[in-house]
Each structure stands twice: as structure tokens, then as C-alpha cells.
N, C-alpha and C positions, 0 to 999 in steps of 0.2 A: 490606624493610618491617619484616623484625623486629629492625630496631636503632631503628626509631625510638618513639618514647612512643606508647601507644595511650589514648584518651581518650575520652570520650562522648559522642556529639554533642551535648548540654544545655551542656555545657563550653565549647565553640567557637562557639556560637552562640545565638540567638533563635529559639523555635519558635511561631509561629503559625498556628492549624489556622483552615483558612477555616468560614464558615456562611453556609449559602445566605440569599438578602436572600428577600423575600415575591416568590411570582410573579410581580404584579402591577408589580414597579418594574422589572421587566428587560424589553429591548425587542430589536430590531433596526433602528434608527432612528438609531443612533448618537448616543441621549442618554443625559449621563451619563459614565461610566467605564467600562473595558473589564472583564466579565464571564465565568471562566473558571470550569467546571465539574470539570473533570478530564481526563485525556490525552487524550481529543478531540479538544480544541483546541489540542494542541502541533504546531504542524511544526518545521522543519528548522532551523530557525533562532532564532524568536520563536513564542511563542503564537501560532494563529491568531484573528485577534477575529468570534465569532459574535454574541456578545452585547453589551448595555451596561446599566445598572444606576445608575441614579440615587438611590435609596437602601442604600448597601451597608452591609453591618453586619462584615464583615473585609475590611480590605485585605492587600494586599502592596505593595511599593515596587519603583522601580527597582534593577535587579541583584540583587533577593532572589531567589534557586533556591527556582521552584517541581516541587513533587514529590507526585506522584498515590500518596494513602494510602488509596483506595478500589479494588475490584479494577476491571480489573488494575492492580493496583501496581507503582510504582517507577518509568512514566513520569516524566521529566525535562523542565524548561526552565529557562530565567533570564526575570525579568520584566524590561520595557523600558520600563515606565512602571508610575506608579500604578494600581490593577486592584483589584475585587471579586474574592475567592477564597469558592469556593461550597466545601461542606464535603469534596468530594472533593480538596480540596487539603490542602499545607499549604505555609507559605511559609517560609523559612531565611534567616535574617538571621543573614549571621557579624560577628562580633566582630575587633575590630582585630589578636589573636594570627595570626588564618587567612584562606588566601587564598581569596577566593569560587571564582575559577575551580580550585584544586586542588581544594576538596570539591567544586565540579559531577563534575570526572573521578573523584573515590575515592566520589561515592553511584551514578554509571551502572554500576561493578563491583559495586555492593550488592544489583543488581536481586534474584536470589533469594534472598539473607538477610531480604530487605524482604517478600519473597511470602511466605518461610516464617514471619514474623512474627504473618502475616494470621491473622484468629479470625470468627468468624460461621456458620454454617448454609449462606445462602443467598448471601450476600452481603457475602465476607471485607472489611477493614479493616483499617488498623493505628494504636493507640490513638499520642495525644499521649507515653504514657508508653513505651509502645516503642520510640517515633522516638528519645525524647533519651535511652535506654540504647544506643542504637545507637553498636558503637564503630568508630572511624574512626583512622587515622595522624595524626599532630603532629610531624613534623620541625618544625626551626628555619624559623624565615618567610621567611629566603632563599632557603631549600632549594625550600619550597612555590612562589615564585615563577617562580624556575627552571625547573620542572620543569613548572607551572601556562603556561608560554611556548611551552616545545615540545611538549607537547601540542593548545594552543590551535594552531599554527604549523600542523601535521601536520591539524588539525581543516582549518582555514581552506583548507588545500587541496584534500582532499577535497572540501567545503562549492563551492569554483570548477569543480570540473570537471565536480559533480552540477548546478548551475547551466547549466555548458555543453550536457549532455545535454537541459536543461529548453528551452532554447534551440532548440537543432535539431529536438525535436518540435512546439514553435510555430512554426517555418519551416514544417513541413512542413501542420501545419493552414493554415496563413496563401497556403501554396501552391496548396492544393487549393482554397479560396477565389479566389484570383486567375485559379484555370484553370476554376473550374468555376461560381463563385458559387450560386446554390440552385439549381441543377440544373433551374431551370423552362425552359430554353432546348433542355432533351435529351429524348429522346422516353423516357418513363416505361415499366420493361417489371417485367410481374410475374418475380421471382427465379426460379418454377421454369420459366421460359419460357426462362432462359438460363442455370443451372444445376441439376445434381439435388440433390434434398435428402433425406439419410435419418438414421433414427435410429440407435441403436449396439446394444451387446450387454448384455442386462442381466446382473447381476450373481450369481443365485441360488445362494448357495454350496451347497446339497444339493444341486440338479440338476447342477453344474458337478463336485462334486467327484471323480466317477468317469471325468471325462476327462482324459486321458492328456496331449494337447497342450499345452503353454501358452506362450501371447506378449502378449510388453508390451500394457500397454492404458492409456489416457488417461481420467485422472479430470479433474472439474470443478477438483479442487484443481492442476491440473496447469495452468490455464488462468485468463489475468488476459488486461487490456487488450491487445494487442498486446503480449502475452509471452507464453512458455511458462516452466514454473519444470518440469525433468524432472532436478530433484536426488533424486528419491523417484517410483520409476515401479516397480509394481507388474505381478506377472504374472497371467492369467485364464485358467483351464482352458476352452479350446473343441472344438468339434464341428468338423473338415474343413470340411462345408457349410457353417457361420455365415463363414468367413474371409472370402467377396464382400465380405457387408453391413458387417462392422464394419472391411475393410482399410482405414487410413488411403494419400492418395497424396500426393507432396510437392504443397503450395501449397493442400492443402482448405482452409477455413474451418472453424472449432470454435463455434460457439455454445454459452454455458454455458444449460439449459435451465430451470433452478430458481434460488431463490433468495430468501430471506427481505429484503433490501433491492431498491429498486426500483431503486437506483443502480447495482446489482452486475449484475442480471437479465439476458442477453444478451453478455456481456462475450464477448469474438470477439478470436481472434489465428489466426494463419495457421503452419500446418502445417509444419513446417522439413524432414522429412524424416529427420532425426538418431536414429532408432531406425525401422531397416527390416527386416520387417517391423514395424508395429505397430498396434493395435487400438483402437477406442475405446469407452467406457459407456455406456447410453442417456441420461444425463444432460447427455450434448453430443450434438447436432445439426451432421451434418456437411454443407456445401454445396461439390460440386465445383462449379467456375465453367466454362463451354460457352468458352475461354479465346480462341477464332478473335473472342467478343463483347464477352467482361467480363473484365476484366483484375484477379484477385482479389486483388492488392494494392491496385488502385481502389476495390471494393467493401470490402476492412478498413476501409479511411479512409473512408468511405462513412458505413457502419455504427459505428462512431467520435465522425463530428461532428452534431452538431443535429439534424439534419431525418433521420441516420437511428435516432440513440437514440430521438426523438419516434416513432419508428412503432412500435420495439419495445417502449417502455414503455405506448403506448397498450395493445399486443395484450396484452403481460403482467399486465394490469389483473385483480387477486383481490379476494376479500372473505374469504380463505379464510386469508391473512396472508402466503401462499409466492406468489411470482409467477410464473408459468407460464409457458414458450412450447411450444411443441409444431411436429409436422415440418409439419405445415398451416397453423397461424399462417407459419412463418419462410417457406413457398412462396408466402405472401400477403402477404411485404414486396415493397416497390416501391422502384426503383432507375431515375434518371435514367442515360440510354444514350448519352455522349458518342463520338463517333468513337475508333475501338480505335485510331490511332494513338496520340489525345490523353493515352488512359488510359496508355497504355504510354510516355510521356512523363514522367508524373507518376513510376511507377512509377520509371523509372530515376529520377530524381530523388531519391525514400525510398530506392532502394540504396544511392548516396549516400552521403545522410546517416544511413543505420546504417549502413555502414562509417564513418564519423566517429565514432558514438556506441559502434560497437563497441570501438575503439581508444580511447576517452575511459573507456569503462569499465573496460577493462583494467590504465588508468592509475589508475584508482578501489580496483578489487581493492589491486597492487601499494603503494596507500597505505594502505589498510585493514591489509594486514600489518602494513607500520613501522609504524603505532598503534598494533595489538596488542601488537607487541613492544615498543612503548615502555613503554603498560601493562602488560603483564608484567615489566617490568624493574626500574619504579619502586613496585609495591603484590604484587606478588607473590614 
């Protein structure tokens, strides 16, 4: 990159910073134009549309790169049609010198120059006049093309096989549907009738610090949907006696027990085994499953779809802002009780299909690299 011209985005392109329309003309009605606030509404491909805006006071066009200059900053998309941009955007119109798709890949490298741009107190930003001193590479426009291909190329494939993974966990929802439908057919048994439920070990770093022991332990950040993310696993000084209550064993359930959104509140992934011994926080609620009855792979997927999120979001119902469960609420969910073969049907079924997804992801990693080092070869 340092042979080639460096230049200022104002140079290369059109900048227009969006401004939000009056409350009152945005809907969810789908009247109108598609209405984007800020990286919210990006997925993986297009913007996602929440909104729509009949009076909009900025737009963007198709294939204009939009890019979130409100925090956090530096989210990325391309628009795919005409669209209101509310002020947390701004939209990038290049110019016939540059290729659209080369600046989408040289501003996703930009993400912390753009953050460190940010100015405000409470609530950073970065101004219209920051964005267009922002400097970017200007190879020859064939070069930008070039290089705007195989990257897109290397995207596009990744983009299929993260597609494939999306795929086989709608199989497996769509399965448990077909084998199980709403569960009104099976005899309803309250949780702690067929597994135990306990809490974990809290964290008090004075009382903790003068003990000698210490073993991995499982935080809430360690626990998503039907994942564990255990790239960052901390250790927690304990007491001999505490190891009963907070030993993890392979296949428990983890219930996340707090949570400031209602959508997050409860999020449940199943125990892998992969750090033994290991311990967990009072912030997850652990339920072993009684396994001769409930097959805790059944019950993840359970707890997962519809009718078992609806029970956990009812229990975790605040006024207080944080949503709560606790070890009495989660023994006071209900779970329909299909015949243990059934369940252990489905179950091999999800083995499966995560060994499918395991192997697709692997394929994902492995393409991630070449990216990388495509990007590094070509702006680094």
C-alpha cells in the first residue's frame, strides 16, 4: 500500500450524513421507504429493514456504503435500494475514479481509526468533516478492480457456507417441530421433578482472595445461545467444600441468570465438557437433567424454541430494568415429557447436524485466514 497515492475520502467520493425524519412518519407497516438508524440494522449481507419512513429528509441510493458514525462506530453495509438514513449514518457515494467495492474493504480496515476519530462525553460521533479527511489508498482503477474481485470472491464464500450453518439449525428447529409439535400431546413435568437445579459460586474477590485453590470457572460472557465462546476462561480462588456446588459435569445446562435485554435473559447452551475440572458463577444456573427421563439435548432445543422462551421471559418479567431468573423460577419451568426414546432420536439427529456444522465451520475459519491475508497483502 505504500506505493500507492493516498488521498482523502472527500476526494473519492460523496458524503452524505443522514438526519433522522420526525418520529411520527416512521412505521413498521412497510409504508414508505426503508428506514435505517445505525448498525442495528446491518446484517450479513444487506441492512436488515425494521423501519419504514414516509417522509424522509436524507436518503441513500442503491450501492451507496453505508457506514455507522455514531458510537459504535465504523459498522459497515452497502445499500440495495433507495432508504432514509437517520443521523446515525452516513452514506458514501464514490465517484467514477473508485471502486465501490474496493473502499467497502479499505473502510472495514478503518474500524479503529474511525473510533479514534470519535469526540463527545457521553455519546462519541464522528463529524462530516472527519469522515472526508479520512485517508484511504488510490491505486489505478484497474488495480482497485482486481483486487475489489477477489476479495468480494473470498467474501462470497465465506457468506455460503455461514448460510449453510444457518440452514442446518433451521433443520433442526423444523425437526423438533415435526417430532414434537407444541408439546401439548406429552405429559408436562415441572424441571425440578426431572432435573436438579442449582446456583453457582459467587465471585467476592476479598473473601476469595486468601484461598489457595483455584479452577476455571464459567462466566455469563462465556455463554450464548447454544454456544459456549471459552476463548477467555478465567480462574476463581475456592474453598475444597464449595467444589460439589459449583462442579460443572459434561451435558449440564447453563442458564444465563441476568440480563438487561429480554431477548438475551435466559440464553442456555449445554456444557461440552472441554475444561475438566471446571466451575461455574452464580450468574448461570446450572440444571443437571435426571438423563434415564429428559434428554438434555431435548430440553436445550426446548428451552430454544417458542413455548420454551415464552415461559422464561414471562418468569423474568422486571420493573427494575435487569431481567431476572433465579434457581426457583428455572425449577418452576415446565417441560412437555415425550417418550426418552423419542428424545434421544432427535438428539442424535442435532449430533448430526453439528458435526456437519462443525466441519462447515472449520471450512469458515480456514477462509477467514485467506481473507486476512488477502487483506494484509493488499492495504498492509
Amino acid at each position: 500500500m505504500s506505493k500507492w497515492k493516498m488521498v482523502r475520502l472527500i476526494d473519492v467520493c460523496d458524503l452524505n450524513m443522514g438526519q433522522s425524519p420526525d418520529s411520527s412518519s416512521y412505521n413498521q407497516k412497510a409504508i414508505g421507504m426503508p428506514f435505517y438508524q445505525g448498525n442495528a440494522d446491518f446484517g450479513e449481507i444487506h441492512p436488515q429493514v425494521r423501519f419504514y419512513c414516509d417522509s424522509p429528509v436524507k436518503t441513500a441510493h442503491a450501492d451507496d456504503i453505508l457506514l455507522s458514525v455514531r458510537a459504535p462506530i465504523g459498522a459497515i453495509n452497502i445499500a440495495k435500494e433507495t432508504c432514509c438514513i437517520g443521523r446515525g449514518l452516513a452514506a458514501i457515494t464514490v465517484k467514477a475514479c473508485m471502486d465501490m467495492k474496493f473502499l467497502y474493504h479499505v473502510l472495514l480496515l478503518k474500524n479503529t481509526e474511525l473510533n479514534a476519530k470519535g469526540t463527545g462525553s457521553t455519546f462519541k460521533a464522528i463529524t462530516k468533516q472527519s469522515l472526508s479527511d479520512l485517508r484511504v489508498p488510490y491505486p489505478p482503477l484497474d488495480i482497485q478492480k482486481k483486487i475489489s474481485s477477489i476479495l468480494d470472491s473470498a467474501t462470497e464464500h465465506i457468506g455460503l457456507r455461514k448460510q449453510r450453518i444457518v440452514e442446518l439449525d433451521n433443520l433442526i428447529k423444523s425437526r423438533f417441530v415435526e417430532m414434537f409439535g407444541d408439546g401439548c400431546s406429552f405429559k408436562p413435568m415441572q424441571l425440578s421433578d426431572i432435573a436438579l437445579i442449582a446456583g453457582g459460586l459467587t465471585k467476592n474477590e476479598n473473601k476469595r482472595k486468601h484461598y489457595e485453590t483455584k479452577m476455571p470457572y464459567l462466566r455469563v460472557a462465556n455463554v450464548f445461545f447454544n454456544q459456549l465462546d471459552l476463548s477467555e476462561v478465567f480462574d476463581l480462588p475456592i474453598e475444597p467444600n464449595e467444589l460439589e456446588k459449583g462442579l460443572l459435569h459434561k451435558d449440564d445446562l447453563l442458564f444465563v441468570e441476568g440480563n438487561g435485554s429480554i431477548e438475551q435473559i435466559g440464553r442456555v447452551a449445554i456444557w461440552n465438557g472441554k475444561i475438566d475440572p471446571c466451575v461455574h458463577q452464580n450468574h448461570l444456573i446450572r440444571v443437571r437433567c435426571d438423563q434415564s427421563r429428559l434428554n438434555p439435548i431435548y430440553a436445550l432445543h426446548y428451552f430454544m424454541l417458542p413455548d420454551g422462551r415464552k415461559q422464561i421471559m414471562i418468569k423474568a418479567v422486571s420493573t427494575s430494568g435487569l431481567h431476572t431468573l433465579s434457581v426457583s423460577k428455572i425449577e418452576n419451568l415446565i417441560v412437555p415429557l415425550p417418550a426418552l426414546d423419542l428424545q434421544n432420536c432427535f438428539a442424535a439427529f442435532v449430533l448430526s447436524a453439528d458435526k456437519s456444522k462443525f466441519y462447515t465451520q472449520k471450512t469458515i475459519d480456514e477462509s477467514q485466514l485467506l481473507f486476512n491475508s488477502l487483506m494484509s497483502r493488499y492495504f498492509n
